[in-house]
N, C-alpha and C positions, 0 to 999 in steps of 0.2 A: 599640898594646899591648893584648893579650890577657890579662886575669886570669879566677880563677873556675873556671866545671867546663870541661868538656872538650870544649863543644860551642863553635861559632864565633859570636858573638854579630853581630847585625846588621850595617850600614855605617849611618856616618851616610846616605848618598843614602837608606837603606830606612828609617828613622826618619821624615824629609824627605819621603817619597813617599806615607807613610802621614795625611798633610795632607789630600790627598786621597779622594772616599767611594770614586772608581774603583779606590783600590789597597785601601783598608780592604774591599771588600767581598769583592774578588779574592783578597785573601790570608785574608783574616778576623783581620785582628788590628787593634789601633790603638796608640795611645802614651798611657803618663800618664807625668806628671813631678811631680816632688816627693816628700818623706819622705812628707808627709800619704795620696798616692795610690799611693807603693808598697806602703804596709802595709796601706792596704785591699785592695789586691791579693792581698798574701800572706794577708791574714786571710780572705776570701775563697777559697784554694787557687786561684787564679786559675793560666792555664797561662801562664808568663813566658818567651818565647824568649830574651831577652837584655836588656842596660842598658846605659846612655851615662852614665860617670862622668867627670868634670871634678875633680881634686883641688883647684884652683884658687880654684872655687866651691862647694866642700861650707860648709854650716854644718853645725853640730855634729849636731843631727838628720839631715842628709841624709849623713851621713859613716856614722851609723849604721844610716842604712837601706842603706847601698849595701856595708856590711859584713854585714849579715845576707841580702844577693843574694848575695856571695861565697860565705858560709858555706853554704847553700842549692844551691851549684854553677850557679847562673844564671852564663852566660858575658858576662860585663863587657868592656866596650871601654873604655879609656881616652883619652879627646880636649883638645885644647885647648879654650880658653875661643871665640876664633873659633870652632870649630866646634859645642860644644855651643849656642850664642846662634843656631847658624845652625838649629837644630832646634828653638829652646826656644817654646813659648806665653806663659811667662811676664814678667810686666814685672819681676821681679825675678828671674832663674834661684839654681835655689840646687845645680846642678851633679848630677843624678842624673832620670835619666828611663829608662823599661823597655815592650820591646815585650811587649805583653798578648794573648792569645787572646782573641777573639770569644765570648760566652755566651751560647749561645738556649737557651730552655725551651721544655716543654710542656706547656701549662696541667694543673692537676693534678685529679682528681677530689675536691672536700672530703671527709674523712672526716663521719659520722653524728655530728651534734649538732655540728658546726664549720659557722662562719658566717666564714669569710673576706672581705674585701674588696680587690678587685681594681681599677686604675684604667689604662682604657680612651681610644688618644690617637690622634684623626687627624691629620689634618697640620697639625703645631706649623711654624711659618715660622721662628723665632727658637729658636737652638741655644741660648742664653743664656737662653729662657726654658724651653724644655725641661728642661732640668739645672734650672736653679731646681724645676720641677714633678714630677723624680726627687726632688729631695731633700728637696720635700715630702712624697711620698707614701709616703716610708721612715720620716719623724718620724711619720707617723701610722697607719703601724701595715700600711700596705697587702703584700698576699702577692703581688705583683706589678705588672709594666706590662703593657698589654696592645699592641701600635703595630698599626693597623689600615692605615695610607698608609705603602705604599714610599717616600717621600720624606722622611718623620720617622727620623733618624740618632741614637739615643741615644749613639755613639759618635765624632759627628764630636765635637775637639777642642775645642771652646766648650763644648761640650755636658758633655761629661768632668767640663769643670774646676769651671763651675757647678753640678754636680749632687754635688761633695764627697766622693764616693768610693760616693754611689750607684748611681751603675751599675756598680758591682762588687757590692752588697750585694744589689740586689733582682732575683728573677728578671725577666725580659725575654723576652717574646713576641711573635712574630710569627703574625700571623690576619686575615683577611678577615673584614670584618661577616656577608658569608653563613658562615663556620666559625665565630664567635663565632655565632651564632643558632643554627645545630647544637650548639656544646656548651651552649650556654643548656638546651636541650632534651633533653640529657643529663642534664644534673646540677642542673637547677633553679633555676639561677641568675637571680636578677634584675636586670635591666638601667634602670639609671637613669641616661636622659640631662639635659644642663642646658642650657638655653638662658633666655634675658631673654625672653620672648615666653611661657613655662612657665605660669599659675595655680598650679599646686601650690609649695606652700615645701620647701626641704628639709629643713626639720626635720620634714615628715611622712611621709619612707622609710617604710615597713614594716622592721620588724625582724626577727630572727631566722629569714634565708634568706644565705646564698651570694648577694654583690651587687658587680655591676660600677658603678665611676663614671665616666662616660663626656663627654669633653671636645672639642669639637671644633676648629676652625682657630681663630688668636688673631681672626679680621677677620669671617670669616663663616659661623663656629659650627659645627655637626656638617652634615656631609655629606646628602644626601638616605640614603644605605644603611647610614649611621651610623643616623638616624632612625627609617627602618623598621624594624631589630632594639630599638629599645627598649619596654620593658614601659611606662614613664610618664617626663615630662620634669619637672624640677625648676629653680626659677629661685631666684636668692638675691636678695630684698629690697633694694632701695639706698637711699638718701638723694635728694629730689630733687635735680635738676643734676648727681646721675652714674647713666651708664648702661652702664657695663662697670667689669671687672676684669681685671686682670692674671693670666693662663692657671696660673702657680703659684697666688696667692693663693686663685684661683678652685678651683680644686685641694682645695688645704688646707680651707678652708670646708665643703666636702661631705664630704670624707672623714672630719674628725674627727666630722663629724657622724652618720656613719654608724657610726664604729668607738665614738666614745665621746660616746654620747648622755646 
């Protein structure tokens, strides 16, 4: 059963196929599910092809989110609870998920007397931690991701859910470290990598420049081409008897430190 505007809304199989990064990248689009991550969508103007409603399973929020995709003209499918649970990510479904247009930017030139901060990611391994390190870098304040490794997916489905509806909030970039070192040299930006190996702390950034912060793999840290474009490396102080952090956390610490010093 077809509700909504006038266009044909998904199949479940194309819901279901977009689990995959081979069909996510082929089509350009992915899935979020829930009240919570349809409205960041909408809030966002996010481009929605359609949604997978379950009457069944709405709670009261997701009843109303999946009336304001009606209202909106987004073409709604109506499924049983079998079939929406055969799409769903969640350990609880709550009956409403919508296919999402893909969002790439491109980086932007700062305006004069603006000092943005940008956060720069090679290849995250852990979709769960990625998302956690979207959704840090939207609490503090960053004007972007920057994904330098084709293999970092801010849009596989783990990634999505843990990231809270940051990856619809913050623009998303795609660059090689040699085009990030190009626009470094455009627009003056500074490049600050981190590694545990660094001397410098990070609470001793320079201020008041256009500054990327730059994160490499959660196991074996920035890349060698990650490392050649950075201006200096920063290491964050630990405790003896530990010698790493968790790639969000790790995240959050630089950033704030950079935005709100």
């Amino acid at each position: 059963m077809l509700t909504g505007g006038g266009g044909c809304a998904p199949e479940v199989e194309e819901f279901r196929a977009l689990t995959a990064r081979v069909d996510r990248d082929r089509s350009g689009r992915f899935v979020v599910e829930g009240a919570r991550f349809v409205y960041a969508a909408l809030r966002a103007r996010a481009s929605i092809d359609g949604a997978l409603v379950c009457r069944d399973l709405l709670a009261r929020s997701a009843a109303d989110a999946a009336a304001v995709l009606e209202r909106r003209g987004v073409p709604v499918r109506e499924v049983s609870r079998d079939e929406f649970a055969s799409v769903s990510a969640a350990e609880s479904p709550t009956g409403v998920a919508a296919v999402v247009r893909q969002r790439w930017s491109a980086p932007r030139r700062p305006s004069r007397g603006e000092f943005p901060v940008w956060l720069a990611l090679g290849e995250v391994r852990s979709p769960g931690n990625l998302g956690t390190t979207l959704r840090t870098a939207l609490a503090a304040g960053a004007a972007g991701t920057i994904f330098l490794h084709p293999d970092t997916d801010p849009y596989d489905p783990v990634a999505v859910r843990a990231s809270m509806g940051a990856v619809l909030a913050l623009p998303l970039i795609r660059m090689t470290p040699d085009h990030l070192a190009a626009w470094r040299g455009r627009t003056g930006t500074l490049i600050v990598g981190t590694s545990p190996d660094a001397r410098r702390d990070f609470r001793d950034v320079p201020r008041g420049r256009p500054t990327v912060v730059m994160l490499g793999c959660e196991r074996r840290g920035m890349s060698r081409a990650q490392r050649r474009v950075c201006d200096l490396t920063v290491s964050i102080p630990m405790a003896p008897g530990s010698d790493s952090l968790n790639l969000g956390v790790a995240a959050g610490v630089v950033l704030f430190a950079v935005r709100h010093p």
